[in-house]
Structure formats: structure tokens, C-alpha cells
C-alpha positions as CSV (number, residue, x, y, z in Angstrom):
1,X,103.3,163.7,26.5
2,X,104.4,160.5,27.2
3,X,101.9,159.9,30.2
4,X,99.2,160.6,27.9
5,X,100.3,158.8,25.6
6,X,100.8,156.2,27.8
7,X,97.0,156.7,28.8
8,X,95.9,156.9,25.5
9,X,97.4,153.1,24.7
10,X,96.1,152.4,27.7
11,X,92.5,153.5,26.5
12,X,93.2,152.5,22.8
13,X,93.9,149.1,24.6
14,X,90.7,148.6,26.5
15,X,88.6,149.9,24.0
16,X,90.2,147.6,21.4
17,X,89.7,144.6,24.4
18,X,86.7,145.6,24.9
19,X,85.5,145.6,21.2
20,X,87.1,142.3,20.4
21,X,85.4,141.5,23.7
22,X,81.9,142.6,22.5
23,X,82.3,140.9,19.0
24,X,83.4,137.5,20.2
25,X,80.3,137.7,23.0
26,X,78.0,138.7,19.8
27,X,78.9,136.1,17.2
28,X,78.8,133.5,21.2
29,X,75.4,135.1,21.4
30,X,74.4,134.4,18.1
31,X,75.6,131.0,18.1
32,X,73.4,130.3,20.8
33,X,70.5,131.6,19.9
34,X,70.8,129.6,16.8
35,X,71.2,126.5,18.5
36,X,68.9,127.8,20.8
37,X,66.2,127.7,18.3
38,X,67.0,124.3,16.6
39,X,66.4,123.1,20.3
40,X,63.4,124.7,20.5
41,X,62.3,123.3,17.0
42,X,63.3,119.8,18.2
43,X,61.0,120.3,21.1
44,X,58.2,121.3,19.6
45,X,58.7,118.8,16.9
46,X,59.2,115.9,19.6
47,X,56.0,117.4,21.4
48,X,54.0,117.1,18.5
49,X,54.8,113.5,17.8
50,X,53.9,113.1,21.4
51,X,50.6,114.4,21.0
52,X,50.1,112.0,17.6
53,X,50.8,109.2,19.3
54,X,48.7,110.4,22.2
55,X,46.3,111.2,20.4
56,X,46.2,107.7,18.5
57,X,46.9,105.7,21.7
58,X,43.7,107.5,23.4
59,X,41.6,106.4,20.1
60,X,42.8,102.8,20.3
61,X,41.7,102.8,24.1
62,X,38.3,104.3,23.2
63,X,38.0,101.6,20.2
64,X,38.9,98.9,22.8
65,X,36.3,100.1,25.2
66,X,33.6,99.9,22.7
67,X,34.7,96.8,21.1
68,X,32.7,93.6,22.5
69,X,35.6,91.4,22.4
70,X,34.6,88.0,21.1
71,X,36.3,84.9,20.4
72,X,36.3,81.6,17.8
73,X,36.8,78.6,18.9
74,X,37.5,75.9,16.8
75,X,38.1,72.3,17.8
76,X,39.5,69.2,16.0
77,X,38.6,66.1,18.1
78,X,38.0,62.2,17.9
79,X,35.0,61.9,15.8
80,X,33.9,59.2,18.7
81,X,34.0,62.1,21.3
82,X,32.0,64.5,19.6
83,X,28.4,63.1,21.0
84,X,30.0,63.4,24.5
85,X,31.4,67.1,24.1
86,X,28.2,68.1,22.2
87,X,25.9,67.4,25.5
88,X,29.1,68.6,27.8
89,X,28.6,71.9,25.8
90,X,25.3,72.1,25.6
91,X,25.3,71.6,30.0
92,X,27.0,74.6,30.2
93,X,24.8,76.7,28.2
94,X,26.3,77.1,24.5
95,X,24.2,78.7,22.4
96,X,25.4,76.9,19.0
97,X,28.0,75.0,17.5
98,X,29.0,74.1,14.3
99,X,30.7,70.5,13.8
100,X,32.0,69.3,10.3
101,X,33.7,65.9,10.2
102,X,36.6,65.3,8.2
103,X,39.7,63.0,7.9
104,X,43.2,64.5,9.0
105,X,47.1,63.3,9.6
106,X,48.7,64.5,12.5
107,X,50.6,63.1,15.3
108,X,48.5,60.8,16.4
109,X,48.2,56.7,16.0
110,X,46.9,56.1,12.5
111,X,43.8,53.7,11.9
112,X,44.4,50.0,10.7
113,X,41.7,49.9,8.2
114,X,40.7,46.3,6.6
115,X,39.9,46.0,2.4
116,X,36.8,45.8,1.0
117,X,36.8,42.4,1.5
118,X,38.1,42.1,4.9
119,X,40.6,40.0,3.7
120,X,43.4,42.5,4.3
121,X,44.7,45.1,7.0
122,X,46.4,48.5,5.8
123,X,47.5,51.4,7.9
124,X,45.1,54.8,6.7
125,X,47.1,57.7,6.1
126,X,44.0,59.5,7.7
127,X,42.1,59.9,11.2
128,X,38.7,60.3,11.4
129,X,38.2,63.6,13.2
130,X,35.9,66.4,14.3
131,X,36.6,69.7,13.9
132,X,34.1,71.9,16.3
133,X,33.7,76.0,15.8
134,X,32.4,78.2,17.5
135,X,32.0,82.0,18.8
136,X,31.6,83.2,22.2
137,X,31.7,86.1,24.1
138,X,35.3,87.1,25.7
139,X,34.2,86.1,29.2
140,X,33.0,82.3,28.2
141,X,36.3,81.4,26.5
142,X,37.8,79.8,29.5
143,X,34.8,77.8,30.5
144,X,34.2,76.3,27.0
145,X,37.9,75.3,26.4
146,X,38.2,73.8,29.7
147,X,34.7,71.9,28.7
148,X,36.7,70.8,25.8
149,X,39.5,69.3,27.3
150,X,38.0,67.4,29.9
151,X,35.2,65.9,28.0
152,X,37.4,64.8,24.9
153,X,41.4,64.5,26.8
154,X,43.2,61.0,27.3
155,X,46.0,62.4,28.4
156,X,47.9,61.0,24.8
157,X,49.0,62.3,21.5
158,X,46.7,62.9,19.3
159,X,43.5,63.8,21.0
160,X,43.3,67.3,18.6
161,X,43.9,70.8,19.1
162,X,42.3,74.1,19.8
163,X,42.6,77.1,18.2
164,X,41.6,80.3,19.5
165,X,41.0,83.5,17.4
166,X,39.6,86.7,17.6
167,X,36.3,87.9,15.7
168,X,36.1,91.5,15.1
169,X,32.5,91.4,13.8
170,X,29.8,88.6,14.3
171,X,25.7,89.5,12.3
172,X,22.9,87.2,12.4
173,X,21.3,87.2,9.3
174,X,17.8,87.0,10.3
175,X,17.6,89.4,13.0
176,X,20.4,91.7,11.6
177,X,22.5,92.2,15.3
178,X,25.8,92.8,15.5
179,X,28.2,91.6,18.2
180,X,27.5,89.9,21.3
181,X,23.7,90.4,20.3
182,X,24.4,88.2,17.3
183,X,25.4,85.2,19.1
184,X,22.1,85.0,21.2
């Protein structure tokens, strides 16, 4: 009796391992499969954001591709210089131009003016200048600013600036074309 008893523990004792066993691989099991499927949420999650931005990114390349890129260029210059720049421009085939004089204060030496008179000699807060604009296709930008700078440069301060910018749409009014049609 005491063999089988003995065999009995024994038995009592594996099935007992082996049930503690099973439950502690069970709830494992379970644990993973619930972390298993917050991974599997995150990836999917994560794969749709890819694709939005995909998505988005593919658009913006399209939009890119159809866009006729164009550019304004606007230039403040001596108003002396602006005869000279005009015919420069012109020599390289510039379609149009619109100049606009003004008075500005910048860097540059400021004008001794004399009175009405002439009797008297005061320093002018303001320079005469130019100020140039115009819109060109994407390709001529580099052959009208360097136009620009060596028609009007002297090398010193205060010979203007040049501003580039980018036009997203450009219509002429009479013959109602858009884009790079528009400035022809």
C-alpha cells in the first residue's frame, strides 16, 4: 500500500505540476496574444499613416509636376540706372516690365539736396530709386537677375536689392491665359 501510495503522490504530483504547468502556459499564452494584438493594431495603425502620408506626398509631386513654376522679380535700383537696365532687359528678350519710381532710406549714401533757393545744402532723408517687377518663367530667373546686377552693380552699398518670390497663378486679362501662357 505504501508503494501505491507512493505512486499515487507521485501521479497526484505530476498531474498537479502539470496543471499548474498548463494554467501558467495559458494565462503566458494569453498574455501574448494580447500584446500580440496591440502590436498588430500598432502596425496597422502605423501602416495607415504610411499610406496618408503616401498618399499626400504622391499628390504634392503630381501638383508639382503640373505646376508651371514661375517667379517675381522685383528690383529696387538707382533711378539713373533704370534707362540702362531697361534696354539690357529688353536685349535679352523680356517680354514686360513694370518700373514705378519712388524715394527710399536704406544703407546707402544719402543725397545732398540744395533749398529752393539754392542758397542752402541739406542732407535728404531719401534716395531717389527704382523699384523694377517683373514675372518670368522658372527657367529665365537666372538670366534676368544676372542682367540686373551687371547692368545696375558698382560694387558699393547701396546699389538696391532683389527680391525673388514665387507666383502661384499669373492671367492676362485680355486674352484670359493662365500661367506661362499669360506672360507672352
Amino acid at each position: 500500500m505504501n508503494i501505491i501510495d507512493r505512486k499515487s503522490q507521485i501521479y497526484k504530483i505530476k498531474v498537479s505540476d502539470l496543471l499548474v504547468t498548463f494554467l501558467v502556459k495559458r494565462q503566458f499564452s494569453q498574455h501574448v496574444l494580447k500584446k500580440q494584438k496591440y502590436v498588430n493594431n500598432v502596425i496597422i495603425n502605423y501602416y495607415v499613416i504610411f499610406l496618408i502620408y503616401l498618399k499626400i506626398f504622391e499628390n504634392l509631386i503630381f501638383f508639382i509636376y503640373l505646376c508651371q513654376n514661375m517667379k517675381r522679380i522685383e528690383a529696387i535700383v538707382h533711378t539713373e540706372r533704370v534707362l540702362e537696365l531697361n534696354e539690357a532687359l529688353k536685349k535679352i528678350g523680356l517680354s514686360g516690365c513694370t518700373i514705378v519710381d519712388g524715394k527710399g532710406r536704406g544703407k546707402g549714401e544719402k543725397p545732398e539736396v540744395q533749398s529752393g533757393r539754392g542758397t542752402a545744402k541739406y542732407t535728404s532723408e531719401y534716395s531717389a530709386r527704382a523699384n523694377l517687377a517683373t514675372v518670368v518663367d522658372d527657367s529665365e530667373v537666372d538670366k534676368v537677375v544676372k542682367t540686373i546686377l551687371d547692368t545696375v552693380s558698382t560694387g558699393s552699398r547701396g546699389d538696391g536689392k532683389i527680391f525673388i518670390s514665387t507666383v502661384a497663378e499669373a492671367i492676362d486679362i485680355g486674352s484670359q491665359k493662365r500661367g506661362n501662357g499669360a506672360l507672352k
